[in-house]
VEXVEX-302035 format. One record per residue: residue in one letter; x, z, y of N, C-alpha, C, O in turn. Coordinates in steps of 0.2 Angstrom, whole numbers, plus 5000, padded with zeros to 4 digits. Each point is the difference from the previous one (the first is absolute). Example, Ala and Ser with C-alpha at 12.3 -4.5 7.8 and 13.67 -1.06 7.14 Angstrom:
a506650394972499650005006500450005006500550034999/s499349935006500450015006499650035005500350015006/
This chain:
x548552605574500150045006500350064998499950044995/x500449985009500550074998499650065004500050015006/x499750034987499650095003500450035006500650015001/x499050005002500550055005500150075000499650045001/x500949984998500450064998499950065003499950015006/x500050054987499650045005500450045001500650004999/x498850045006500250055005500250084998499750054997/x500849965005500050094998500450015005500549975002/x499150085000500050065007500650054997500050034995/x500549995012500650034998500050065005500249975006/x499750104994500250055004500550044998499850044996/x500849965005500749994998500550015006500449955002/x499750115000500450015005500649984999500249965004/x500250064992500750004998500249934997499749974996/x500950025007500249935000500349974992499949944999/x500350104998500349984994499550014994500349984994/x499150055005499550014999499649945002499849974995/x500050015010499849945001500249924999499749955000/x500750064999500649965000499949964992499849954999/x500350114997500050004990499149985000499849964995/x499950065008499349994999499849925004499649964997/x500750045008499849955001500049904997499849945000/x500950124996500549934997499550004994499749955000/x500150094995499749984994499549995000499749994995/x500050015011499449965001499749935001499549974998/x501350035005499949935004500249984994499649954998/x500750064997500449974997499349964990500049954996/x499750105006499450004996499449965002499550014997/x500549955010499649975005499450045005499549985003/x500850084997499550025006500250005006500550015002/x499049975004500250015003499850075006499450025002/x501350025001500050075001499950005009500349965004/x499250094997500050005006500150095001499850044997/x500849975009500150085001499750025006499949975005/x499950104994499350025006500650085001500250034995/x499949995011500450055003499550075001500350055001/x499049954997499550055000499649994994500049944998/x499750135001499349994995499549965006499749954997/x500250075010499349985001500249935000499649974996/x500949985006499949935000500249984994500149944999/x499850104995500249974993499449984997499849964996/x499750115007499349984997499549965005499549984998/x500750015009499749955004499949934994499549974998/x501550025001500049934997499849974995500149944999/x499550144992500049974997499350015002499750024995/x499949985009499450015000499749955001499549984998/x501049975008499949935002500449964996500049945002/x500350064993500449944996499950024992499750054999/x500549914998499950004995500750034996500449965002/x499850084995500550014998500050044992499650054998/x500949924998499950024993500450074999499750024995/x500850025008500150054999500350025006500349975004/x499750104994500350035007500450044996499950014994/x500750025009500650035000500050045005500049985006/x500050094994500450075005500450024997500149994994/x500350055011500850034998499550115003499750025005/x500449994991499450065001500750065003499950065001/x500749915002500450065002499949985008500250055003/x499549915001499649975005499750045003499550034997/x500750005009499550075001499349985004499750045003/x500049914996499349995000499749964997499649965002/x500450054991500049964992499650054998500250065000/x499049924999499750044998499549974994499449975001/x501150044991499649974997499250014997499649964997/x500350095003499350045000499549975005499450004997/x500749975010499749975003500149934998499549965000/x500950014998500049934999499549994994499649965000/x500650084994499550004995499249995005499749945000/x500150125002499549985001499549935004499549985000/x501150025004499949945006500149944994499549964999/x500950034998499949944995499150004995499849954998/x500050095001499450054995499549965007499649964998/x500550075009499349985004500149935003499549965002/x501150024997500149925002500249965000499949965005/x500750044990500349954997499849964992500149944997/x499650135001500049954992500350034995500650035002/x499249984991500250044994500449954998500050004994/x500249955009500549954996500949995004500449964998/x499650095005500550015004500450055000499950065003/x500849914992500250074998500550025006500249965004/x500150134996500150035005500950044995500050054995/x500649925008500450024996500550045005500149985006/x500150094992500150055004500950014997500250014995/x500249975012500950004998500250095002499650045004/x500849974994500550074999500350024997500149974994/x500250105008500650024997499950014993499450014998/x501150014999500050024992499850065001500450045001/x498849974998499850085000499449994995499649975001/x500550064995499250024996499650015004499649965002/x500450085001499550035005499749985003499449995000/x501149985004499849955005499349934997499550005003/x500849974991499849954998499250044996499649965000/x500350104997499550025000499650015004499449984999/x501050045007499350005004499749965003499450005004/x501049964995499949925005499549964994499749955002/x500350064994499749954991499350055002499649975003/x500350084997499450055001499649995006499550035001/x501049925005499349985006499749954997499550005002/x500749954992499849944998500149945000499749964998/x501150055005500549935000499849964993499750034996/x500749915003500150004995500750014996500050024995/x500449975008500750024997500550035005500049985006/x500550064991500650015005500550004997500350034996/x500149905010500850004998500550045004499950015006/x500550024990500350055002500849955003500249954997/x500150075010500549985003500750024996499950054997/x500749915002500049925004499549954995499850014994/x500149945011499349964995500549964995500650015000/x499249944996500249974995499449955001499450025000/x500849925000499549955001499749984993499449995000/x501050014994499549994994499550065000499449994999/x500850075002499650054999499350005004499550014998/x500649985009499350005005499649934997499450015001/x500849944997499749934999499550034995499449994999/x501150034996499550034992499450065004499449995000/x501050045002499350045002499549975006499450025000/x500949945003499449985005499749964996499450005002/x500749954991499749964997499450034995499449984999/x500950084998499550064996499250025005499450004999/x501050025007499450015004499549955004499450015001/x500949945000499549944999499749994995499450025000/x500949964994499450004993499850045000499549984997/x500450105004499550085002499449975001499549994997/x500849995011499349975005499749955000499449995002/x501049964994499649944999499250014997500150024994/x499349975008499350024997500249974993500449964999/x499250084995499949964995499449974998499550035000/x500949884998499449945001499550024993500450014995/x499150015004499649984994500350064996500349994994/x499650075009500450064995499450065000499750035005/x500249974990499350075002500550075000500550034997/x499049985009500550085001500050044993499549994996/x500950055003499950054993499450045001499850015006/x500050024988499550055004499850044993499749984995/x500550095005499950054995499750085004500250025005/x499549994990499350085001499649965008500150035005/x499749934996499649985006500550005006499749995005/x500850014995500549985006500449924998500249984995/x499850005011500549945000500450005006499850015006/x500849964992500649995006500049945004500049944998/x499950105008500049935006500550005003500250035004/x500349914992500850005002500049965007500550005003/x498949955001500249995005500050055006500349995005/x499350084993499850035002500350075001499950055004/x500649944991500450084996499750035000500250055002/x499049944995499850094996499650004995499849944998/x500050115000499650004993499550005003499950025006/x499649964990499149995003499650014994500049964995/x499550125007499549994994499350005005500150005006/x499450004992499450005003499850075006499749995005/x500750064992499950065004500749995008499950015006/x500749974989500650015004500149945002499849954998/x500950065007500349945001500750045001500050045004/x500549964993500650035000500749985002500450004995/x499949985011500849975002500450014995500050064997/x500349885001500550024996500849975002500049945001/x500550094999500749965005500449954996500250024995/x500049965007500649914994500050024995499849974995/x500550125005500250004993499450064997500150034994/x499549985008499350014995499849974999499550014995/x500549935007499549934997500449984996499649984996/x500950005004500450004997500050014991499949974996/x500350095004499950064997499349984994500049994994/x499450025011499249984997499949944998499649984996/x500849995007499749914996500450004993499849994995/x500950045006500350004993499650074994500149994994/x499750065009499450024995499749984998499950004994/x499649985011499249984999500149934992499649994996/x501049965006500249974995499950004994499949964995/x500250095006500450064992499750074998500350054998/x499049945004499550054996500150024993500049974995/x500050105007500150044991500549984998500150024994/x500649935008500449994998500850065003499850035005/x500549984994500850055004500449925002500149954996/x499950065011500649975003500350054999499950064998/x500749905003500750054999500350005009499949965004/x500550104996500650005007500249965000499949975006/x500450004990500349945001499549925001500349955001/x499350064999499649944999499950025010500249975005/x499650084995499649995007500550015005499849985006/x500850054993500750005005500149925001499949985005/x500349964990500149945000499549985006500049985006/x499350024988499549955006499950025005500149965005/x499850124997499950025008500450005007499949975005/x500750084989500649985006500649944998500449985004/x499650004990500649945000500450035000500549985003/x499650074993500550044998500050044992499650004996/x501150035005499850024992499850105002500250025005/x499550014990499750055000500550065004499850045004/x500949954994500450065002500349995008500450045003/x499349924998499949995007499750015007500149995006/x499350024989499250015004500050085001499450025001/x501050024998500150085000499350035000499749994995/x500050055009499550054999499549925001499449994998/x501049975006499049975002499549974997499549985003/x500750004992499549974993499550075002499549995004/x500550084993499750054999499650025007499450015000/x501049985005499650015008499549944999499450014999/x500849945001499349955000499550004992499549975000/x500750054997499550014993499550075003499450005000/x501050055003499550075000499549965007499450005001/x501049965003499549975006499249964997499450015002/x500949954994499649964998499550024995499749964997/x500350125001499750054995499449995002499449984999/x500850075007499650025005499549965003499450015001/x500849945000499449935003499449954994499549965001/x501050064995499649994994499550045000499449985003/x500850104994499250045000499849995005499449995000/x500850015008499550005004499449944998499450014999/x501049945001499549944998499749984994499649965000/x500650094992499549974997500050074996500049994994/x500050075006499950064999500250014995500549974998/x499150074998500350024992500049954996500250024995/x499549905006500249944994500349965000500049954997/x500550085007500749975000500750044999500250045005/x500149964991500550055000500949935000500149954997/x500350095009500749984999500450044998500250055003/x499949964990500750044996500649995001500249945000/x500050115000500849974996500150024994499950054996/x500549915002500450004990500550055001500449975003/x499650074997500850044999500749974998500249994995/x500149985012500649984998500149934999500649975000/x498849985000499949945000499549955004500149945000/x499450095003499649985004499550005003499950065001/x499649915001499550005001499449964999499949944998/x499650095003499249964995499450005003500150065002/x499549935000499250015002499649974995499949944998/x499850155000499649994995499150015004499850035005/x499849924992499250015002499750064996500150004994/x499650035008499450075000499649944992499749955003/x500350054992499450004995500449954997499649964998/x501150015000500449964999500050024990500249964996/x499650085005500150024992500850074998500250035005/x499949984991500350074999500849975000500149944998/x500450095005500649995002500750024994499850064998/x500849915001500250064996500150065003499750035005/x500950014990500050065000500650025007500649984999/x499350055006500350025005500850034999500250014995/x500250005009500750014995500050075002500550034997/x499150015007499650065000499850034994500250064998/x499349904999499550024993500649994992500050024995/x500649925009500350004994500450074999500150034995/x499949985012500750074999499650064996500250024995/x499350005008499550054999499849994991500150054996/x499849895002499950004993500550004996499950034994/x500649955008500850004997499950074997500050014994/x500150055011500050055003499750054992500350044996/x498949945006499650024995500149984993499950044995/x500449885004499950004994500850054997500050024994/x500449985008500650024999499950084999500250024995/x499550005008499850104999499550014995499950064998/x499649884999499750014996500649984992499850004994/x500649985007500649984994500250085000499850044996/x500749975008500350045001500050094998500450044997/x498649975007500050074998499249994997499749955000/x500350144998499450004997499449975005500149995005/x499350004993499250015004500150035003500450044998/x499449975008499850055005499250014999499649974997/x500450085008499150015002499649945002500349945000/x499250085003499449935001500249995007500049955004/x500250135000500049995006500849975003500049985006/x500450014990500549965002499849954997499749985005/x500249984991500049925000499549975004500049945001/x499450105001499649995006500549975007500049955002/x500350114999500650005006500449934998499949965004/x500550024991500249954998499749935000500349955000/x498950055001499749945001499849995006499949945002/x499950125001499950015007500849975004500049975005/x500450044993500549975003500149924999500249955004/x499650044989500149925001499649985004500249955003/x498850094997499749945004500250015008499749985004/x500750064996500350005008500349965004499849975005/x500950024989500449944999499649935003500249955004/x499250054992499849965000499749955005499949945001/x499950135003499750015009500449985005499849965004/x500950054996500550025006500249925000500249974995/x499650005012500549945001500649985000500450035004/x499949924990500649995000500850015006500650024999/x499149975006500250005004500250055003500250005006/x499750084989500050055002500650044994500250065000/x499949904997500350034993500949995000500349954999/x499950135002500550025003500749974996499949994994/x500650005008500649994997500250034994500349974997/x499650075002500050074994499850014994500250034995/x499149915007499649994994499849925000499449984999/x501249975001499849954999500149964992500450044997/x499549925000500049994994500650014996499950024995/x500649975008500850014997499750094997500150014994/x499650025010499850074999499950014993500350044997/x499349915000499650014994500450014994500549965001/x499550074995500350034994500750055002500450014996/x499750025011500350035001500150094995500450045002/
């Protein structure tokens, strides 16, 4: 007997825009039903079953921030939300930051929407017999999208969970830019412009809220990022304490002894170095710096 074909909900004003969307739908066996407003878009996936929905967010009554949440109070974390528009960063920023799951930018290209609509099903599909990650007493609730420790419960959006599942992975180990531009966005790094670093400084912050000082998200200077646990044991040498050392060992080559109170000052500076968050250490002195 032949599955019956699913449903995906289409708010899609524009005719050559729905048009391209509705052909690679159809064409991949979905079947598309188009709705002329948000209220009777969310009438119908409330009473139907439907496997994804599609808005064209230049719709002047396209409110993705409301549909996130209306999908969150009564559709289902298994239903993803794919937001169409124009070629704008911005645009597609702010639209990925109500919680969509992806956005295609106009004109569509039907391998393009299919691959992304397919990425965001496999997102939401629950995972069968998978223990959530769970490092310093937090663990990630991806049907949930948030970090949960005993004290907290923390929202986290596509692309912060995202993000954290590919950390939490990878404890104590440096993902690379390039490893997390591929899996998050499906792209290569120089294309992901400031937003890797907007969503790593987001997802900082929700960490310490959630697991305080026994958890730390660094960054590598120049190659990545890492989450290190509070009592993990001793780390190498920071490219901070390399510069500072360099520094020292090379003025102890060079000139006489000094006094007690400059080489004090000299150690006082490396264990500075040693203090300052990677993630703070300036262009000016980064390892290239060393033996300058």
């Amino acid at each position: 007997m032949k599955s019956p074909a699913k449903k995906a909900a289409l708010l899609i004003e524009d005719k050559s825009t729905m048009l391209a969307v509705r052909t690679a739908l159809e064409c991949a066996g979905f079947q598309c039903e188009g709705y002329t407003s948000m209220i009777s878009l969310l009438r119908s996936a409330r009473r139907d079953d439907h496997a994804a929905i599609i808005v064209d967010t230049s719709q002047a009554d396209v409110d993705c921030g409301a549909l996130v949440a209306w999908r969150r109070n009564w559709l289902g974390s298994e239903l993803p939300v794919i937001a169409l528009g124009p070629r704008d960063a911005l645009c597609a920023a702010s639209n990925l930051d109500l919680g969509i799951d992806d956005f295609v930018a106009r004109p569509i290209r039907g391998p393009e929407l299919l691959a992304r609509l397919g990425a965001a099903l496999r997102r939401r599909r629950p995972a069968e017999s998978v223990r959530a990650p769970s490092v310093a007493g937090c663990m990630i609730d991806p049907i949930a999208s948030a970090i949960v420790s005993t004290s907290w419960r923390v929202a986290l959006t596509s692309r912060e969970l995202a993000l954290a599942q590919v950390l939490f992975e990878n404890v104590g180990q440096l993902v690379t830019r390039t490893r997390l531009a591929r899996d998050v966005w499906g792209q290569g790094v120089e294309l992901t412009g400031r937003s890797l670093e907007q969503h790593i400084h987001q997802l900082r912050r929700k960490l310490k809220r959630c697991a305080g000082e026994a958890m730390t998200l660094r960054g590598v200077y120049g190659s990545g990022y890492r989450i290190d646990v509070a009592g993990d044991g001793p780390t190498t040498m920071r490219p901070q304490q390399q510069v500072a050392a360099a520094r020292l060992s090379q003025e102890r080559i060079t000139h006489q002894p000094r006094s007690r109170s400059a080489s004090e000052l000299e150690r006082n500076e490396v264990a500075h170095a040693a203090e300052t968050p990677v993630d703070l250490l300036p262009a000016d002195r980064s390892c290239a710096s060393i033996g300058r």
